[in-house]
C-alpha positions in Angstrom: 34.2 -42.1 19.2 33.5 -40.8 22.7 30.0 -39.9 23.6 31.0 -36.4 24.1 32.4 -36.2 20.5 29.1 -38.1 19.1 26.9 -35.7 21.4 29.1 -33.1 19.9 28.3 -33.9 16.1 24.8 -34.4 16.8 23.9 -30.9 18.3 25.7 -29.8 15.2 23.8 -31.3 12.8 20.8 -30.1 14.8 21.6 -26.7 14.4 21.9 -26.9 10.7 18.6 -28.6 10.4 17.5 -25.1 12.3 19.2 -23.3 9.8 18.1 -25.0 6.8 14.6 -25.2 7.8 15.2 -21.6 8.5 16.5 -21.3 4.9 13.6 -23.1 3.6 10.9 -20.8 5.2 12.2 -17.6 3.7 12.0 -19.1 0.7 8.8 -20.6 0.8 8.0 -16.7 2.0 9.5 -16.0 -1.5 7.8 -18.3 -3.3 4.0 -16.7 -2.0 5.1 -13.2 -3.2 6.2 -14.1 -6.7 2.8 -16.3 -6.8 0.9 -13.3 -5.6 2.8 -10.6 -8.3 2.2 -13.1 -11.1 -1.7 -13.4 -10.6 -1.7 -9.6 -10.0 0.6 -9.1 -12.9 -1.7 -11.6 -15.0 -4.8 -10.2 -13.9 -3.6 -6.8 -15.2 -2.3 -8.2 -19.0 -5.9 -9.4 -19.0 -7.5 -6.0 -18.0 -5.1 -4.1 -21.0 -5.5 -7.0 -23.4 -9.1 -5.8 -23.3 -8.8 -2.6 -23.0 -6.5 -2.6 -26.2 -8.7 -4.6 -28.2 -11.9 -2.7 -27.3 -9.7 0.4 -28.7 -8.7 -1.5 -31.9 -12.4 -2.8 -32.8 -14.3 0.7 -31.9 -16.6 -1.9 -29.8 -17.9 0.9 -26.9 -17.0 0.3 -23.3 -19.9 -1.9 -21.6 -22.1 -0.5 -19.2 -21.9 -0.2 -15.5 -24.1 -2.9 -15.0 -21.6 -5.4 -17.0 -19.1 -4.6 -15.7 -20.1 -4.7 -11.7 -21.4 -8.4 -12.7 -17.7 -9.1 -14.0 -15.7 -7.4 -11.2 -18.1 -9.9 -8.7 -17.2 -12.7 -10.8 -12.9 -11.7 -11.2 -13.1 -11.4 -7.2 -15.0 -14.9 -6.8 -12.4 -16.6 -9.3 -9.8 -14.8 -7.5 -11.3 -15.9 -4.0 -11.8 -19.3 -5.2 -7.8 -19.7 -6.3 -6.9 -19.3 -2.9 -6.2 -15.3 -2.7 -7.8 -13.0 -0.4 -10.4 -10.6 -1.6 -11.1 -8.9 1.6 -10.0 -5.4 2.7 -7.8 -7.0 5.8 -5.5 -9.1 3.4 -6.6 -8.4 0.0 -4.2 -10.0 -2.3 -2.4 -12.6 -0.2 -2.5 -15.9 0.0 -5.0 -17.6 2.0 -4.4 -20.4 4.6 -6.7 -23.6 4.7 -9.9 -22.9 5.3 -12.6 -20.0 4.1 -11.7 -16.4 5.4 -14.8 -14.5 7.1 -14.3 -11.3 5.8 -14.0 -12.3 2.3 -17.1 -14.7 2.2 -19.0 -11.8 4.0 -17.7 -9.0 1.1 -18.9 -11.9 -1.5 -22.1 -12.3 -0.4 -22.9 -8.6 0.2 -21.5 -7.9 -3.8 -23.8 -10.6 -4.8 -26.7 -8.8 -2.9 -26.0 -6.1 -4.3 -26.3 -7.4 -7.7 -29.5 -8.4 -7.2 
């Protein structure tokens, strides 16, 4: 082989590394939005699973303080598996690292709790 030819195949193979990698990024992109529909999909099962069964056992809908105390805690869980719970990104996936806006909406729920 001539170094032209070998030059030749390398770019090549270069620019199907760019295309693969390319490849792999959209789905990776995939990958975050089905993770992101499942939790929200899972999230709400949960929220009509209890609904349903507070329906079928008469049980009466807890108060307003209850349930503020468990919205707090769903967002912290929520938080904590690596979703945003801020109004900026609310729902996606967070990057390494804490996120301002959510630890700042945290702490002002938990306040409020008080």
């Amino acid at each position: 082989m001539d170094k032209r030819a070998i030059l030749s195949r390398m770019t090549r193979i270069e620019d199907q590394i760019g295309e693969l990698y390319k490849e792999l990024g959209g789905l990776k992109l995939q990958i975050v939005q089905m993770l992101e529909e499942n939790t929200r999909l899972v999230l709400e099962n949960e929220a009509l699973k209890e609904q349903l069964e507070q329906k079928q056992t008469g049980k009466p809908e807890p108060d307003s303080q209850e349930t503020a105390g468990e919205g707090h805690d769903n967002l912290a869980r929520l938080y904590h598996e690596g979703f945003h719970i801020c109004n900026v990104h609310y729902g996606s996936m967070r990057g390494d690292g804490d996120c301002l806006f959510c630890l700042s909406f945290l702490n002002k729920t938990s306040q409020e709790d008080d």
